[in-house]
Backbone as CSV, one residue per row, in Angstrom:
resi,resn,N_x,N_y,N_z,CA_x,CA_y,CA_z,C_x,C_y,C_z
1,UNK,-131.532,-26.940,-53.971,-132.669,-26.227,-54.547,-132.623,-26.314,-56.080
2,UNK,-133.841,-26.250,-56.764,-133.944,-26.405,-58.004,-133.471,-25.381,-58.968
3,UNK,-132.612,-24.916,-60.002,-132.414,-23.880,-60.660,-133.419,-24.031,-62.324
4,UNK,-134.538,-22.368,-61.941,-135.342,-22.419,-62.978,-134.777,-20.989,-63.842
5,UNK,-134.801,-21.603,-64.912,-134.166,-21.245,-66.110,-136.159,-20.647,-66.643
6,UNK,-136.188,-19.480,-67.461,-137.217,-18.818,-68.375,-136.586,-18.236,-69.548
7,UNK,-137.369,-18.759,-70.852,-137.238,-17.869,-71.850,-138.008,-17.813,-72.966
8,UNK,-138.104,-16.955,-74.062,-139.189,-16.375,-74.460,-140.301,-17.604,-75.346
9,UNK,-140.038,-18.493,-75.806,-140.443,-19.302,-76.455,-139.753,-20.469,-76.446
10,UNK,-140.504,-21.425,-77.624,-140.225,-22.730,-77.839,-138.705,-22.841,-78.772
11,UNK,-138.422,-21.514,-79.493,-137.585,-21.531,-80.397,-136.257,-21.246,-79.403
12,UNK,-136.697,-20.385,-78.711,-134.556,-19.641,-77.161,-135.004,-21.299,-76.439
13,UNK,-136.361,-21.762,-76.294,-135.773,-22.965,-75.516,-135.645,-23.941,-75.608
14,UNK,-135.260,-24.358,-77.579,-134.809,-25.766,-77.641,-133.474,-25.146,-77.902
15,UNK,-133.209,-23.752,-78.193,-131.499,-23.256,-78.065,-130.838,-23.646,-76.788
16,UNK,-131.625,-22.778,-75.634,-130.638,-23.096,-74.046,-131.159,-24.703,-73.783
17,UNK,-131.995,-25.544,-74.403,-131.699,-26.914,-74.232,-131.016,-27.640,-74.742
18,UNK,-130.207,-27.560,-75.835,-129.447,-27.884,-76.872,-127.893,-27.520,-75.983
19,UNK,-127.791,-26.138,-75.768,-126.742,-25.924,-75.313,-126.588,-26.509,-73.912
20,UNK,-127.240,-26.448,-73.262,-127.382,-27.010,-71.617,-126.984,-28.593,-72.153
21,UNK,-127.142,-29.414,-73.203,-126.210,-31.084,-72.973,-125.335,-30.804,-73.729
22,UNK,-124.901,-29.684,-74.336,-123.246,-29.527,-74.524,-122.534,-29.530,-73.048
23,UNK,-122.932,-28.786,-72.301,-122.424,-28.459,-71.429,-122.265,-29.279,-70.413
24,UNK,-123.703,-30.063,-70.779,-123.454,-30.892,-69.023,-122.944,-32.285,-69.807
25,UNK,-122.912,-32.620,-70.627,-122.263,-33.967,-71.882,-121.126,-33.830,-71.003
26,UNK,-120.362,-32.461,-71.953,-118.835,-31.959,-71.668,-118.596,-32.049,-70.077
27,UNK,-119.118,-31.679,-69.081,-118.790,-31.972,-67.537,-118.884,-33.460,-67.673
28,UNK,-119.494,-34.295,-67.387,-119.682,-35.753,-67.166,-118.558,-36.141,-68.026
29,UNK,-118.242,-35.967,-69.036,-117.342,-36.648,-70.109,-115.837,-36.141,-68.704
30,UNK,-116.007,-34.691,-68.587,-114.400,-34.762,-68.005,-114.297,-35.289,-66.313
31,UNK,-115.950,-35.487,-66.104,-115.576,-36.471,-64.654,-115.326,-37.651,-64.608
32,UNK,-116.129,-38.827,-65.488,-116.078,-39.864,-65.661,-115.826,-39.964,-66.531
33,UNK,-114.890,-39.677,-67.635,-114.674,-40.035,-69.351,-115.344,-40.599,-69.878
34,UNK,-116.975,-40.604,-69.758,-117.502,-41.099,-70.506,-119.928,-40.334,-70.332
35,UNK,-120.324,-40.786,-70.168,-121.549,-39.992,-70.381,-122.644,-40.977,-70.837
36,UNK,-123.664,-40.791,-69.355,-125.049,-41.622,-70.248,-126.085,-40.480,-70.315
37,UNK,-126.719,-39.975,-71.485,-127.206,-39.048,-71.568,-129.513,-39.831,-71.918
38,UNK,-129.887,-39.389,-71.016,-131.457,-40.124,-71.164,-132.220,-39.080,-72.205
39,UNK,-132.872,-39.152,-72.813,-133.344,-38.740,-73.827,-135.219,-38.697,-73.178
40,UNK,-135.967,-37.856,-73.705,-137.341,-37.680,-73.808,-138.177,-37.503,-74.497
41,UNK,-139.268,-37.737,-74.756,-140.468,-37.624,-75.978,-140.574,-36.491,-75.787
42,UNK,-141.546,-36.154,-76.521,-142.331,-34.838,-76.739,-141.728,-33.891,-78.072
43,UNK,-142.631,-32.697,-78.454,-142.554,-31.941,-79.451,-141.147,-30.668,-78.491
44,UNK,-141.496,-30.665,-77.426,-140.173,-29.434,-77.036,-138.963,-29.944,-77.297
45,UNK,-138.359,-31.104,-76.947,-137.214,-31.903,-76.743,-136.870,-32.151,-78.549
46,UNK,-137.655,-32.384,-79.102,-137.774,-32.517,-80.619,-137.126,-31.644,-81.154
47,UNK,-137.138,-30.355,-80.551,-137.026,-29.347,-81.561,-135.612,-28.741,-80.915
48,UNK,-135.022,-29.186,-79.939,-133.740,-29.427,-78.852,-133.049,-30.138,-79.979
49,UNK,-133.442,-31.579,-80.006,-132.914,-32.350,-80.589,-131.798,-31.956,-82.165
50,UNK,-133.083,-31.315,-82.766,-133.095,-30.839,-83.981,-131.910,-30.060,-84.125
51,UNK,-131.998,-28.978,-83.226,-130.861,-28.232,-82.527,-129.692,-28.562,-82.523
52,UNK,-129.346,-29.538,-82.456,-128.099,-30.269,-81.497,-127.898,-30.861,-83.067
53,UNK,-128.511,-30.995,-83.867,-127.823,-31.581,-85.226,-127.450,-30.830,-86.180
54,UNK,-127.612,-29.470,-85.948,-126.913,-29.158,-86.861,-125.359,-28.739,-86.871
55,UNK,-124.355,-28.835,-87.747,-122.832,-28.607,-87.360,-122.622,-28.018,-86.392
56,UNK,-123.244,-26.322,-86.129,-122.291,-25.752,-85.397,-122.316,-26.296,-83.263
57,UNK,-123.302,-27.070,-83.612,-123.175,-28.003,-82.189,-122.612,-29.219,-82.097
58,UNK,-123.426,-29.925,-83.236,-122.774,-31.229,-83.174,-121.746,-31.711,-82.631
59,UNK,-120.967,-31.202,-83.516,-119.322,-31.492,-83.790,-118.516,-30.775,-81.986
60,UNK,-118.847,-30.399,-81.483,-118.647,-29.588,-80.657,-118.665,-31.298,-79.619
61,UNK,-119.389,-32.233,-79.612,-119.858,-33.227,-78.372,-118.754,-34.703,-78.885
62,UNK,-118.213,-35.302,-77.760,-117.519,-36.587,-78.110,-118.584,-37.428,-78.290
63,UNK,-118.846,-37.816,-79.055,-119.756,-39.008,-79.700,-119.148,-40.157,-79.099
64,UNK,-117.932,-40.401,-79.427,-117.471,-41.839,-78.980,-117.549,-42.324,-77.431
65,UNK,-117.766,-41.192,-76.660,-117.931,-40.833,-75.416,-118.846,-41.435,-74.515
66,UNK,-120.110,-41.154,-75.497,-121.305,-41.416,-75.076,-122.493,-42.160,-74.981
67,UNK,-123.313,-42.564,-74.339,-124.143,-43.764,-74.201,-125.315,-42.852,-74.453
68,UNK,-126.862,-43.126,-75.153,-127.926,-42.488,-75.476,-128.696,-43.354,-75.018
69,UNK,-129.741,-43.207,-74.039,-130.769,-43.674,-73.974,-132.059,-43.436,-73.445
70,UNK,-133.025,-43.656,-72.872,-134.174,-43.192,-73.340,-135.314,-43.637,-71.825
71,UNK,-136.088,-42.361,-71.297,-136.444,-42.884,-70.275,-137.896,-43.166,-69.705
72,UNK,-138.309,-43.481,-71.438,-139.801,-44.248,-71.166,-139.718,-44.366,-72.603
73,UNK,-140.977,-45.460,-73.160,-140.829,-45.887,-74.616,-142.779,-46.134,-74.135
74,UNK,-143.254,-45.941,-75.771,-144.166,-46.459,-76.060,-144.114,-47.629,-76.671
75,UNK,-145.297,-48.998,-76.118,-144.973,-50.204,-77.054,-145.828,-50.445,-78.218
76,UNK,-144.903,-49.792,-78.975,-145.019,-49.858,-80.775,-143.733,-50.280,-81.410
77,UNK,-143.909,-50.741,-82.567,-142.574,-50.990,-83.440,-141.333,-49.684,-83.632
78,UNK,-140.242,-50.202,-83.876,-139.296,-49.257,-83.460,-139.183,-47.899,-84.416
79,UNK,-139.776,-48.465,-85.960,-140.248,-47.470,-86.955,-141.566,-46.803,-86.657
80,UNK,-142.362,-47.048,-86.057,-143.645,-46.466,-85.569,-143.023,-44.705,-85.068
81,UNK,-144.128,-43.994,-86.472,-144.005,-42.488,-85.794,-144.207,-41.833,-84.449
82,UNK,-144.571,-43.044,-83.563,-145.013,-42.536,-82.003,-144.359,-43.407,-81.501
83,UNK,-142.883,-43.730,-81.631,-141.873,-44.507,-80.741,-141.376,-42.899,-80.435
84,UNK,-141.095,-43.133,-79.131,-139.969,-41.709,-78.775,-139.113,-41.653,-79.211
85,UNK,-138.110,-43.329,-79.071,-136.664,-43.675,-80.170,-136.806,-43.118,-81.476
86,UNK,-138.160,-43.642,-82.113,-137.918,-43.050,-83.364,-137.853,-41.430,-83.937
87,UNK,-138.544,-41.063,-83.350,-138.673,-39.429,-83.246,-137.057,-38.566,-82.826
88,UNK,-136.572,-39.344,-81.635,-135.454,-38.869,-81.009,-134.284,-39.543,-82.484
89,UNK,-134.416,-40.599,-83.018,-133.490,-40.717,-84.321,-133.378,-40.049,-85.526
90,UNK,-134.949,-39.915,-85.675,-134.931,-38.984,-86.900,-134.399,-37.699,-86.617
91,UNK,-134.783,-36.810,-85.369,-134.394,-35.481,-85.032,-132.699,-35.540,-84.962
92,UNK,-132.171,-36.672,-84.633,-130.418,-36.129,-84.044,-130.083,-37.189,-84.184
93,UNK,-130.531,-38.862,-83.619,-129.481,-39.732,-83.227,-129.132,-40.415,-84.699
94,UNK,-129.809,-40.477,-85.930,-129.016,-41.112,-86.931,-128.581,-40.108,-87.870
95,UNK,-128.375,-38.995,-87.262,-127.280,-38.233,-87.828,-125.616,-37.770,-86.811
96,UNK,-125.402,-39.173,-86.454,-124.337,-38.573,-85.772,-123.447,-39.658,-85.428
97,UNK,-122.470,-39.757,-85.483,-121.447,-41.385,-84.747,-121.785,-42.155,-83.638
98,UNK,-123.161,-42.624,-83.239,-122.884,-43.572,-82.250,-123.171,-45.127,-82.791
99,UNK,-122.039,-46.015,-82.173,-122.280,-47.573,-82.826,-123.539,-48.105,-82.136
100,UNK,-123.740,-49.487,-82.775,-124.813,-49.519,-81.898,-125.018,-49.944,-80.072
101,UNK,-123.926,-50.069,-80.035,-123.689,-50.304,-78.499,-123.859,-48.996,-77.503
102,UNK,-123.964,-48.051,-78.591,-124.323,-46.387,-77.367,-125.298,-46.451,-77.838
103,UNK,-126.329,-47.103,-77.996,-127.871,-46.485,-78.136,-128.474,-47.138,-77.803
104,UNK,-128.979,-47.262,-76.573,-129.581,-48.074,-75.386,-131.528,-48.422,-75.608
105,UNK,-131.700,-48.341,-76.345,-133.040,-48.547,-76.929,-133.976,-49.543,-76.361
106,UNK,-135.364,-49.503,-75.647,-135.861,-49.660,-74.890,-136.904,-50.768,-76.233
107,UNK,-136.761,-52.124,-75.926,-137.286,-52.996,-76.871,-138.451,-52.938,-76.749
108,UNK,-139.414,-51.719,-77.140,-140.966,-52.104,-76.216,-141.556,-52.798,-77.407
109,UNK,-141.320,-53.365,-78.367,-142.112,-53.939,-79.494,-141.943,-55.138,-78.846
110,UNK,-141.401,-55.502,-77.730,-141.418,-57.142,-76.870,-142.728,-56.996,-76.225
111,UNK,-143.547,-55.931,-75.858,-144.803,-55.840,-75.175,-143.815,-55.152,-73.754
112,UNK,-144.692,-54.815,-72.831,-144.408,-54.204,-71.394,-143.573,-54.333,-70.511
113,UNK,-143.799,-55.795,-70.126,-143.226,-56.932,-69.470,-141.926,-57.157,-69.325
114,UNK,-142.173,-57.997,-71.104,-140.597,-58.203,-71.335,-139.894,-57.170,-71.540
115,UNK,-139.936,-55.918,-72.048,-139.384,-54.707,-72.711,-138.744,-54.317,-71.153
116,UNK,-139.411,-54.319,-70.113,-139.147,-53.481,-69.302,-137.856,-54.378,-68.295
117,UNK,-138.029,-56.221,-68.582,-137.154,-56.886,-67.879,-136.048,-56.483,-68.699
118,UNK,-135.603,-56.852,-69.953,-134.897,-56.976,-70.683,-134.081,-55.513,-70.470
119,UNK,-134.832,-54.114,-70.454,-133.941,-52.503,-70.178,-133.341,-52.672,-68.872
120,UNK,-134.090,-53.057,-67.945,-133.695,-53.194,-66.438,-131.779,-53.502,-66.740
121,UNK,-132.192,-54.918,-67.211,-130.678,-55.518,-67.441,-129.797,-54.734,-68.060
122,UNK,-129.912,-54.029,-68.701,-129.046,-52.830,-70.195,-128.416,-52.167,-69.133
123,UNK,-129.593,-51.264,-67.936,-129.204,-50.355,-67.035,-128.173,-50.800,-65.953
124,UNK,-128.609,-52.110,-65.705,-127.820,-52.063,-64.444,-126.599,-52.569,-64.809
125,UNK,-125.893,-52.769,-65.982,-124.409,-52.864,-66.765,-124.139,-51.551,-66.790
126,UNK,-124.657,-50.581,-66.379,-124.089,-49.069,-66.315,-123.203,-48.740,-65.185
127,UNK,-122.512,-48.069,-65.401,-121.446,-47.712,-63.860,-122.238,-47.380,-63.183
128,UNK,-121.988,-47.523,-62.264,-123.058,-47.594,-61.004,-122.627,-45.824,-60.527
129,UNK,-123.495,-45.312,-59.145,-123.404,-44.000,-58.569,-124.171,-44.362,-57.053
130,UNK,-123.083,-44.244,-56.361,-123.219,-44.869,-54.745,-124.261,-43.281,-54.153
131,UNK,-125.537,-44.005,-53.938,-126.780,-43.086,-53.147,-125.918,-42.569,-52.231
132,UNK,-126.041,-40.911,-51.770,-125.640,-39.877,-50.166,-126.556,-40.613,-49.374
133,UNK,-125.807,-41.252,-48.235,-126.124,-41.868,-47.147,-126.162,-43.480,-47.046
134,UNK,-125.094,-43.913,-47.960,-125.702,-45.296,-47.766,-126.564,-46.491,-48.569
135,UNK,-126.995,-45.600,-49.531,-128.095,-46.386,-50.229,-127.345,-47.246,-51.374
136,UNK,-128.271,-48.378,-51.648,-127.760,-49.291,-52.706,-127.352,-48.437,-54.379
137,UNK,-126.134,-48.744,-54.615,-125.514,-47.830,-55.890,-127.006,-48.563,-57.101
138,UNK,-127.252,-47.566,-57.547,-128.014,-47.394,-58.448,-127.304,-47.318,-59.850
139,UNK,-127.733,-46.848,-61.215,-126.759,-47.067,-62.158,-126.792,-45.349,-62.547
140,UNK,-125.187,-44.943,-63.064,-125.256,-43.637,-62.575,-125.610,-42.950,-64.372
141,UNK,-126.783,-42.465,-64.374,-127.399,-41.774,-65.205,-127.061,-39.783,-65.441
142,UNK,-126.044,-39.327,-66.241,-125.374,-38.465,-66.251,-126.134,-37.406,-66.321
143,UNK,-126.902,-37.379,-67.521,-127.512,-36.337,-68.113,-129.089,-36.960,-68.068
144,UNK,-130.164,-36.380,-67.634,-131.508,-36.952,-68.145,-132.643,-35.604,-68.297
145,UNK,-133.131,-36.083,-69.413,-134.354,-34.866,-69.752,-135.269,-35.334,-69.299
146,UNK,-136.476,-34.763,-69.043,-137.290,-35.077,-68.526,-138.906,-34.290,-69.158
147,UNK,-139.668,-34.649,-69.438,-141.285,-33.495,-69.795,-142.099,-33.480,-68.702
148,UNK,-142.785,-32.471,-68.678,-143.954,-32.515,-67.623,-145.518,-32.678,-68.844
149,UNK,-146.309,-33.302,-68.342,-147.835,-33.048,-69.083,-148.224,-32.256,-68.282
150,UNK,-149.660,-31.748,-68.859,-151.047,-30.848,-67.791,-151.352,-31.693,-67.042
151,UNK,-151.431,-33.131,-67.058,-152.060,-33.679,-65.665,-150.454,-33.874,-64.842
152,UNK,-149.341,-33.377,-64.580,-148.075,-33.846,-63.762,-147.469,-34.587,-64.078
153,UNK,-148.104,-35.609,-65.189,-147.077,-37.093,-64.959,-145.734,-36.301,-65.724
154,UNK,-144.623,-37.569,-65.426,-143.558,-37.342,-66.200,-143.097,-38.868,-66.576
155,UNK,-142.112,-38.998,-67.487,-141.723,-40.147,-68.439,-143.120,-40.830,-68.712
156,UNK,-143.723,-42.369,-68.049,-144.823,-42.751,-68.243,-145.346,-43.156,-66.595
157,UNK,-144.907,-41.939,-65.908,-145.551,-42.194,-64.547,-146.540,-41.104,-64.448
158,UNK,-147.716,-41.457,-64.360,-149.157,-41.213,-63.934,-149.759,-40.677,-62.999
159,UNK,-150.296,-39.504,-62.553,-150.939,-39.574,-61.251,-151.645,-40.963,-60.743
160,UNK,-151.511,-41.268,-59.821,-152.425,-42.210,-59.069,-152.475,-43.424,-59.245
161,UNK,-151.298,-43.267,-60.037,-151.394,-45.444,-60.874,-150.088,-45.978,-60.118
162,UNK,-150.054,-46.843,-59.795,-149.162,-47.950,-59.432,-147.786,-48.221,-59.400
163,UNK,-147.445,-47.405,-60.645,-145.955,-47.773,-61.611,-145.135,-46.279,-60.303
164,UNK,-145.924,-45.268,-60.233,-145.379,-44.251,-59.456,-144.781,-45.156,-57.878
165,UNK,-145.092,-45.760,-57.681,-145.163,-46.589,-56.200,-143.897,-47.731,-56.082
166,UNK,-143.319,-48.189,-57.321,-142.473,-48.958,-57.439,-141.213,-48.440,-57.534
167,UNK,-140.450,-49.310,-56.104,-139.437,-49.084,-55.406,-138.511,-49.845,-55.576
168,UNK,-138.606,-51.163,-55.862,-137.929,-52.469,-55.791,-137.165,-52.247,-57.829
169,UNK,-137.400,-51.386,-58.550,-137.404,-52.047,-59.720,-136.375,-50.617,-60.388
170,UNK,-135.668,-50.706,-61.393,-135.074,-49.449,-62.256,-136.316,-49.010,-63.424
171,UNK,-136.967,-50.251,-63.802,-137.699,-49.743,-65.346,-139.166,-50.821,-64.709
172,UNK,-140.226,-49.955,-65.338,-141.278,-51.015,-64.816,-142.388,-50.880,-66.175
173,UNK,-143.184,-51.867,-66.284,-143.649,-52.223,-67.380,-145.146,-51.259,-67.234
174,UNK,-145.728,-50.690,-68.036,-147.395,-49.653,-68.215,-148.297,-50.049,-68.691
175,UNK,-149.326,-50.226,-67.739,-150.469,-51.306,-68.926,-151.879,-50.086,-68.611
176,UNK,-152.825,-49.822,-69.432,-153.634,-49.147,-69.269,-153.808,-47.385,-68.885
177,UNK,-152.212,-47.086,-69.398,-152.134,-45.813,-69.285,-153.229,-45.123,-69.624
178,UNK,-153.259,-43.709,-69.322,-154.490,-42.869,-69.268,-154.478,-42.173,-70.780
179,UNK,-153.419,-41.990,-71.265,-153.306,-41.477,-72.815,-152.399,-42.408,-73.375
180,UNK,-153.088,-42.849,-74.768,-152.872,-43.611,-75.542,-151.080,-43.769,-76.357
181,UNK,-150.392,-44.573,-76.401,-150.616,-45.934,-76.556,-151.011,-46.294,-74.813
182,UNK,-151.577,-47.483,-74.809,-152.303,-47.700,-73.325,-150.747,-48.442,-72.920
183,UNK,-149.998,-49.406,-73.549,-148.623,-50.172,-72.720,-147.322,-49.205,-72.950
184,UNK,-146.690,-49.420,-72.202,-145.448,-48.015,-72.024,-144.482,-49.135,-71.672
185,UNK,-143.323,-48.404,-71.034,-142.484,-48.984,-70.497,-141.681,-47.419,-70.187
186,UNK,-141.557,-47.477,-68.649,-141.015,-46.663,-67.785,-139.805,-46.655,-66.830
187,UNK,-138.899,-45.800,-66.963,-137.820,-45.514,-65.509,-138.757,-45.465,-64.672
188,UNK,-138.291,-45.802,-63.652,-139.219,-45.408,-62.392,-138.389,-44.551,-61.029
189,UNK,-139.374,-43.914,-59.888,-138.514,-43.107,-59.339,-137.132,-43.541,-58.602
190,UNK,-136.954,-44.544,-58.587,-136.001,-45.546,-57.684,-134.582,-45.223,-59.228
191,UNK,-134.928,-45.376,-60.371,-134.013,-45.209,-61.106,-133.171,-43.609,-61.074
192,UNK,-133.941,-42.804,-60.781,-133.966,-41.325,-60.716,-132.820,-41.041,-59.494
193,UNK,-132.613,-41.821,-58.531,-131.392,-41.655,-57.949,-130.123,-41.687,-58.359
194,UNK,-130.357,-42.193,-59.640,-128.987,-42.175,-60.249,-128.571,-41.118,-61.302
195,UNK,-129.393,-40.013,-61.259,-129.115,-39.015,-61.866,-128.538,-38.189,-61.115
196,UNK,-127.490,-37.298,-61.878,-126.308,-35.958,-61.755,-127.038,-34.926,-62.175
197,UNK,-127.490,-34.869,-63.187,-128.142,-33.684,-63.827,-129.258,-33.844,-64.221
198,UNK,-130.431,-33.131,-64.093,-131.843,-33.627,-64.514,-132.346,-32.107,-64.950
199,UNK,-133.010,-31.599,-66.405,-133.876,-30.806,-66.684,-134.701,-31.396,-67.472
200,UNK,-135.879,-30.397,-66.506,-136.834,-30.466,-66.885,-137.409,-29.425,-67.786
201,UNK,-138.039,-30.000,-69.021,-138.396,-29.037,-70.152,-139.721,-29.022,-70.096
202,UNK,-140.029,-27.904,-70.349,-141.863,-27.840,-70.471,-142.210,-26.210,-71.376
203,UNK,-143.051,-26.380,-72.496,-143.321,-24.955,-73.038,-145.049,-25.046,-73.285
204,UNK,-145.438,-24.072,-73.570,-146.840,-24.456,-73.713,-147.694,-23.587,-72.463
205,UNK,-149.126,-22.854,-72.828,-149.812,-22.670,-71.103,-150.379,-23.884,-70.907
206,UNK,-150.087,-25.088,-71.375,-151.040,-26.024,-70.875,-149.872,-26.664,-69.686
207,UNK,-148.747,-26.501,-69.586,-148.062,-26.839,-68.765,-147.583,-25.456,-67.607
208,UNK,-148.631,-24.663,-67.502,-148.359,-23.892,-66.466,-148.660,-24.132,-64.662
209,UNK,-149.890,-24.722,-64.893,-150.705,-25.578,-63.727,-149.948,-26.459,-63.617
210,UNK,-149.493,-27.717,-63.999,-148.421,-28.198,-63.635,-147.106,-28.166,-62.805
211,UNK,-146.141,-27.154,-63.772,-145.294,-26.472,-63.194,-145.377,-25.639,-62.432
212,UNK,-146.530,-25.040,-61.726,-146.514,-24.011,-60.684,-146.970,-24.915,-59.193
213,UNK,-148.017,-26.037,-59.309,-147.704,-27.046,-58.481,-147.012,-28.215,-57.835
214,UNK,-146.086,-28.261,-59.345,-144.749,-28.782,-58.785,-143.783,-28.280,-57.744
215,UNK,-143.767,-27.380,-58.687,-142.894,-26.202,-57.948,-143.368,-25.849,-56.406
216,UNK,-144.144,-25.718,-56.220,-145.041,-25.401,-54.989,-145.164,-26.903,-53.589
217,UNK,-144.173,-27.930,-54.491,-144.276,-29.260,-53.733,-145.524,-29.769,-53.570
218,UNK,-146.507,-29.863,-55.058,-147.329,-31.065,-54.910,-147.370,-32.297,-54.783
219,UNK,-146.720,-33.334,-53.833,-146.664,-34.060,-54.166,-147.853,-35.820,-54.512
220,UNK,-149.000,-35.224,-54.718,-149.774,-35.801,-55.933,-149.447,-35.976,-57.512
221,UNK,-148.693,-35.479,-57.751,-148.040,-35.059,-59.121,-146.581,-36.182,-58.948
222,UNK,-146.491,-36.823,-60.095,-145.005,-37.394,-60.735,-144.256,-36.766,-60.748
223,UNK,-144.073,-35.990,-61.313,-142.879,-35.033,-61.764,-142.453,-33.978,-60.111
224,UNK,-143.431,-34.053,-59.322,-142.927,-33.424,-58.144,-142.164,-34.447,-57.445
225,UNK,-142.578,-35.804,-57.604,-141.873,-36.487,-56.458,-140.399,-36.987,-57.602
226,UNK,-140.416,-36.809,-58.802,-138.889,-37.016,-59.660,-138.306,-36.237,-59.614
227,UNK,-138.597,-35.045,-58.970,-137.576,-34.067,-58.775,-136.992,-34.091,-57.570
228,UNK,-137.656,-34.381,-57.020,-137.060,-34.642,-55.245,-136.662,-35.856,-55.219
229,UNK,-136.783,-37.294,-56.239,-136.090,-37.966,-55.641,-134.318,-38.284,-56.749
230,UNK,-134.596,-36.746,-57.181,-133.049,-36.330,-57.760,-132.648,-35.277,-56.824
231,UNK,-133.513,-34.848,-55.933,-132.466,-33.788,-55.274,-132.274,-34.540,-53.823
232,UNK,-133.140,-35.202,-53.529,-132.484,-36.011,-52.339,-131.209,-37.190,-52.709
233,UNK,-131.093,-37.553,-54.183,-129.794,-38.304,-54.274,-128.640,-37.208,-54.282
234,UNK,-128.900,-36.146,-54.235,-127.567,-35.072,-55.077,-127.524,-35.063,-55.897
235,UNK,-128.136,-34.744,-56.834,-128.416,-34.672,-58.431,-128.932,-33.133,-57.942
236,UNK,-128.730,-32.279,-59.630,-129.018,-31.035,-59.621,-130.034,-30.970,-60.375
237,UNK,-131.060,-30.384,-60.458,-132.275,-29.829,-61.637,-132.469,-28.848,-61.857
238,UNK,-133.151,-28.012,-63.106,-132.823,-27.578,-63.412,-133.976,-27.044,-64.231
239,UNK,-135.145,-26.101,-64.264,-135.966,-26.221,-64.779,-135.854,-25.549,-66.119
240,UNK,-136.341,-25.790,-67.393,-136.143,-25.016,-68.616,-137.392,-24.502,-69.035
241,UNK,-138.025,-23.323,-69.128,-139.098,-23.192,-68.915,-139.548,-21.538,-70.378
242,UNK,-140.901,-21.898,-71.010,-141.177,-20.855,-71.638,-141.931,-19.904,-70.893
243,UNK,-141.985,-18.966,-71.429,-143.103,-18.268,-70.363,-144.306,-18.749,-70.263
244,UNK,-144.509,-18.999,-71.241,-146.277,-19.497,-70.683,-146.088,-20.681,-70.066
245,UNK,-145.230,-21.447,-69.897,-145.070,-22.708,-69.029,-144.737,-22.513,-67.869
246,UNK,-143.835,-20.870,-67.463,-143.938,-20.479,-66.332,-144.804,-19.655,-65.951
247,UNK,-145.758,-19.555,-66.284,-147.052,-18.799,-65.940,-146.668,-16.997,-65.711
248,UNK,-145.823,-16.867,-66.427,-145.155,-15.349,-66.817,-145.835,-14.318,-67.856
C-alpha cells in the first residue's frame, strides 16, 4: 500500500522532501554501497532541491556514492532554462562533488529518437534489480521522484498517447506532446520496475483532482498506472503531499 505523507505547504514540503533522499540515499547506500537517485522537473522538486544544498544537509549525503539522473528531459539545449537538467543543476547538482560519470544526463539536444536510444544504453549499464516473480532484471533505480500534473500525466507520459503503452523499451522518445516543448524524452512504465523507492511530490489545488483519482485507482491517468507498476515490482511509494494537493 502506498504511504501518504501531508503537510502544510510548499515550504514543510520541499523540507520532508529534502529530508526523505537523505534518508532513503542513506538506506540504498548501506544496501548496495552505492545509489541511483532519479531526479524530476517542476517548481516543487526545485525548491527540494534547493533544500538539499544548503550545508546543513548536504554534507550529511556520500556524494561519491552516488549516481544522479533524471527521468524525463525536454529536447532543448542543455543550458536552456526549460531543460529539467538544467534547473535540477542550478538548484543542487553543480554545487556538490559529483564527477561527471554520476550525472547521467539525458542528451535530448540529439532530438527524441536518438536522446532516448543513446539513455536506454546509460540505464541498462546500471546494476540490474531481478522483477518478484520472475521477470526480466530491469536496471535497479534506488531513489526516484516523480510529479503529478492536473491532467495525471507523470515524467512525459500523457493521458492517452502511445509512449504510456510501451513495454518493450526503458526510455522512449515524445513527439507532439500536449504541453510544450512538443519532443521529450521519457522513462517509461516498464523502467519503473526497477524502482525501491518512489515519491511522489505534488503541491498546488491544481493537483488535487489528480491526486484524489489516482489515489482512488484511476487508471486512465499515468501516474496511477506508475504507481502500481512500482508497487507490483516491490518498490515502496510514498506520497508527499500539500494540503491543497491533498484536497484537505
Amino acid at each position: 500500500m502506498s504511504r501518504v505523507e501531508v503537510v502544510a505547504d510548499l515550504g514543510e514540503l520541499a523540507e520532508a522532501a529534502a529530508r526523505a533522499a537523505l534518508a532513503d540515499i542513506e538506506a540504498a547506500i548501506d544496501e548496495h554501497d552505492d545509489c541511483t537517485w532519479v531526479l524530476t522537473g517542476g517548481g516543487t522538486p526545485l525548491a527540494a532541491y534547493r533544500r538539499l544544498a544548503r550545508h546543513d544537509l548536504r554534507d550529511s549525503i556520500e556524494w561519491g556514492r552516488l549516481r544522479v539522473a533524471m527521468g524525463d528531459e525536454r529536447c532543448v539545449p542543455p543550458d536552456d532554462p526549460e531543460s529539467n537538467w538544467h534547473q535540477a543543476a542550478e538548484a543542487l547538482l553543480d554545487h556538490v562533488p559529483l564527477s561527471g560519470g554520476q550525472r547521467l544526463r539525458v542528451p535530448a539536444e540529439l532530438g527524441a529518437k536518438c536522446a532516448a536510444d543513446e539513455y536506454e544504453a546509460v540505464l541498462r549499464r546500471l546494476p540490474p534489480r531481478t522483477v518478484p516473480g520472475g521477470g526480466t532484471p530491469v536496471p535497479r533505480l534506488d531513489v526516484v521522484w516523480i510529479g503529478v500534473g492536473p491532467d495525471g500525466h507523470c515524467l512525459s507520459l500523457f493521458p492517452g498517447r502511445p509512449e504510456v503503452e510501451v513495454a518493450d523499451r526503458l526510455v522512449v522518445g515524445v513527439h507532439d506532446a500536449p504541453k510544450p516543448p512538443p519532443d521529450r524524452v521519457s522513462l517509461t512504465l516498464t523502467a519503473l520496475a526497477g524502482v525501491e523507492r518512489l515519491h511522489v511530490l505534488a503541491s498546488g489545488d491544481s493537483k488535487a483532482e489528480p491526486v484524489a483519482r489516482a489515489r482512488a485507482g484511476d487508471q486512465r491517468l499515468p501516474i496511477t498506472r506508475a504507481v502500481g507498476a512500482v508497487e507490483r515490482a516491490g518498490g515502496s511509494v510514498t506520497w508527499l503531499l500539500d494540503r491543497a494537493a491533498a484536497g484537505a
